[in-house]
C-alpha positions, -999 to 999 in steps of 0.1 A, spaced: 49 895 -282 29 882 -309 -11 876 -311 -19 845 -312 -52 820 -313 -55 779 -302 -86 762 -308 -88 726 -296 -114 700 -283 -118 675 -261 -143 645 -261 -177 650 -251 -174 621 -222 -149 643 -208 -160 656 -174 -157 691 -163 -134 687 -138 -105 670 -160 -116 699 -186 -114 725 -162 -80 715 -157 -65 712 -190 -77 748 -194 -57 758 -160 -26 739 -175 -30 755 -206 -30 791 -195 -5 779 -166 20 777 -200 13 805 -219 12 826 -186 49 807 -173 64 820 -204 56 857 -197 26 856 -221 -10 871 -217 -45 855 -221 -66 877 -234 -98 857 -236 -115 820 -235 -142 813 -252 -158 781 -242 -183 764 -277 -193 741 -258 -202 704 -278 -202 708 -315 -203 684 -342 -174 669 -360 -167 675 -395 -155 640 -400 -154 611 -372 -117 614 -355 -110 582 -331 -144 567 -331 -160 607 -321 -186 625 -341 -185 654 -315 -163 675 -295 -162 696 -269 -142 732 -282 -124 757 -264 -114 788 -278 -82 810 -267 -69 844 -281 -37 851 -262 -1 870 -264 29 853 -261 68 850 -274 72 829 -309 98 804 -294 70 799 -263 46 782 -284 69 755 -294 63 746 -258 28 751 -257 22 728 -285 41 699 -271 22 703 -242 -11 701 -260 6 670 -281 13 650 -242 -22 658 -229 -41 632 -228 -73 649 -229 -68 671 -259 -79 655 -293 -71 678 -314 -54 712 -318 -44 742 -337 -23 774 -332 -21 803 -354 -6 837 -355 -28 863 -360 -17 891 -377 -47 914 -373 -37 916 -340 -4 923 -329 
């Protein structure tokens, strides 16, 4: 298994129940696929770099974990179909396998 970090955000009107969930679902993939999460780190509300669908802010969410290469695939189209997720990133870290 390979180290891995995703960083995404979701929009500050979001409420905590619907982002509590999209966390769950999130580690309910990488953990269905016989990967690890090794640690969330919540941000909280930060400001945007540039405005993204009429936002200025977002709220980020942080996530080192382990999993198989051809298991992210399906993590990202997850993140792509979830409504709640703006925007996100996956990458590989090396420093850490």
């Amino acid at each position: 298994m390979k180290a891995y970090e995703l960083l995404f955000f979701v929009a500050p009107s979001t409420d905590e129940e619907t982002r509590a969930n999209t966390l769950n679902r999130i580690q309910g993939v990488i953990t269905a696929a016989q990967g690890t999460v090794d640690n969330v780190d919540e941000w909280g509300k930060r400001k945007l770099a540039y405005e993204i669908n009429g936002l200025t802010d977002g709220v980020y969410t942080l996530i080192d974990f382990h999993a198989d290469p051809a298991e992210v695939a399906e993590l990202d189209r997850v993140l792509r179909i979830t409504d709640a997720v703006v925007r996100h990133m996956i990458v590989k870290r090396t420093d850490r396998d």
